[in-house]
C-alpha positions as CSV (number, residue, x, y, z in Angstrom):
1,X,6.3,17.0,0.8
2,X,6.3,17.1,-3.1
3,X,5.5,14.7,-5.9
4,X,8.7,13.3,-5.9
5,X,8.9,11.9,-2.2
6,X,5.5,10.8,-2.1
7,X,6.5,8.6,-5.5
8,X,9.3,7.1,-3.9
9,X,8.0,6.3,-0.6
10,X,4.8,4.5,-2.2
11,X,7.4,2.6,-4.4
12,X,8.8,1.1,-1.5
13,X,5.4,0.7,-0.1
14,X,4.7,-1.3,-3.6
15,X,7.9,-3.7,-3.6
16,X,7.4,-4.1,0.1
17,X,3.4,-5.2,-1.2
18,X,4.4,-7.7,-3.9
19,X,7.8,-9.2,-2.2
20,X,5.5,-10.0,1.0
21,X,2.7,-11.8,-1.1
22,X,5.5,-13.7,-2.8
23,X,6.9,-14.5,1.0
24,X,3.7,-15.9,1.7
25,X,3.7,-18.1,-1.6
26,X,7.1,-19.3,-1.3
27,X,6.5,-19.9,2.7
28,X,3.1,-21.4,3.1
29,X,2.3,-21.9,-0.8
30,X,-0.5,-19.6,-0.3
31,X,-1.7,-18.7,-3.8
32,X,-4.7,-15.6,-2.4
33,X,-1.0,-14.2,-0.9
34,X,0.5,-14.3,-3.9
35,X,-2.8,-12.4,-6.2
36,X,-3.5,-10.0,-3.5
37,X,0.6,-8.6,-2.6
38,X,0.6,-8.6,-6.8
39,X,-2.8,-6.9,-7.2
40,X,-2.5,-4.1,-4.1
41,X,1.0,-3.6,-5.6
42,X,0.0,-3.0,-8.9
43,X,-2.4,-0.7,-7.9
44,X,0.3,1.5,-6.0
45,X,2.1,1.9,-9.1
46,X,-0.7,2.7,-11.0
47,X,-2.0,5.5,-8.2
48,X,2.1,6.7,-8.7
49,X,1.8,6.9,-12.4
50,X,-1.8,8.6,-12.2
51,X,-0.3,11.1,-9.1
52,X,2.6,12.0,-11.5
53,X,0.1,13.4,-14.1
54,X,-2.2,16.6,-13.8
55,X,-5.3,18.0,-12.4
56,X,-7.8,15.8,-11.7
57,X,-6.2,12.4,-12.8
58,X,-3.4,13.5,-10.5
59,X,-6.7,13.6,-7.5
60,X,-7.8,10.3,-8.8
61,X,-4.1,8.7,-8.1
62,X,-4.1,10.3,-4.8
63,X,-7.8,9.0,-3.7
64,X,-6.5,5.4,-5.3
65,X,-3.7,5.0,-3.1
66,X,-5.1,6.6,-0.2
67,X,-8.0,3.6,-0.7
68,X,-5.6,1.1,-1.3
69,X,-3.3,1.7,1.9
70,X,-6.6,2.3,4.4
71,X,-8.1,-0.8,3.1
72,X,-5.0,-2.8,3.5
73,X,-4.2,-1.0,6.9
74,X,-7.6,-2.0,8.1
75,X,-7.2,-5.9,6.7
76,X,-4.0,-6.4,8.2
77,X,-5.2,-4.8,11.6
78,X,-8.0,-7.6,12.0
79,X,-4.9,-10.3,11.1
80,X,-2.9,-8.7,13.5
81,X,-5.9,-8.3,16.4
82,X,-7.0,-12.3,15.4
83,X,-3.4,-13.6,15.7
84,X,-1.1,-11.2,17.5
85,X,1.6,-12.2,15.4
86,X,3.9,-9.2,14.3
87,X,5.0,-10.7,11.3
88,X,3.0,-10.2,8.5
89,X,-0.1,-8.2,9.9
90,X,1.4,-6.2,12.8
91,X,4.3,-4.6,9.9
92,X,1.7,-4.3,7.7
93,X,-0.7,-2.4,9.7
94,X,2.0,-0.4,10.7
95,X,3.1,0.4,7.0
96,X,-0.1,0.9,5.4
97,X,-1.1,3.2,8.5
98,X,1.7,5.4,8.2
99,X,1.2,5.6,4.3
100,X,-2.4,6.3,4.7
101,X,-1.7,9.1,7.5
102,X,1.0,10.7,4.8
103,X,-1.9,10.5,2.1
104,X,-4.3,12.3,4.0
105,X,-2.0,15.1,5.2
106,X,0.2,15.4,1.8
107,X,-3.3,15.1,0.1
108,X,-3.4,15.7,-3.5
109,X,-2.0,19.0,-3.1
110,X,1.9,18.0,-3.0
């Protein structure tokens, strides 16, 4: 997998992010939703625009997003195990799981 599909898939990964904290501020007027989709959004565009460069800041992109989508999967797995409700933590986990498995095995190598 190169540069370029990695990119595009943790693009997703951001909108998907920061449109589900603004779900959970337009649904339950839940203001932490709305800072912490923005802020672990913003921070998988900045891992893309760091993993787009070279050497070592392209390993420090790589190790940011790879943080980012383990922390989340492991947030949204407690939700998920607390409430058993698929919608937002089960996705979530799910997502951030499956980003944080193509992390590890792309690596920083792509």
């Amino acid at each position: 997998m190169n540069i370029k599909d990695v990119s595009i898939l943790l693009l997703i990964y951001a909108v998907i992010l920061m449109l589900g904290g603004l779900m959970g501020f337009i649904k339950a007027k839940s203001k932490p939703s709305l800072i912490a989709g923005s802020l672990s959004g913003l921070m998988i565009l900045v891992s893309i625009y760091l993993m787009n460069q070279t050497g070592s800041i392209a390993q420090t992109g790589c190790l940011l997003a790879t943080f980012t989508s383990l922390s989340l999967a492991l947030f949204f797995g407690k939700r998920f195990a607390k409430s058993r409700k698929l919608m937002p933590g089960g996705v979530m986990a799910v997502f951030s799981v499956a980003i944080f498995i193509l992390l590890v095995l792309a690596g920083p190598r792509f």
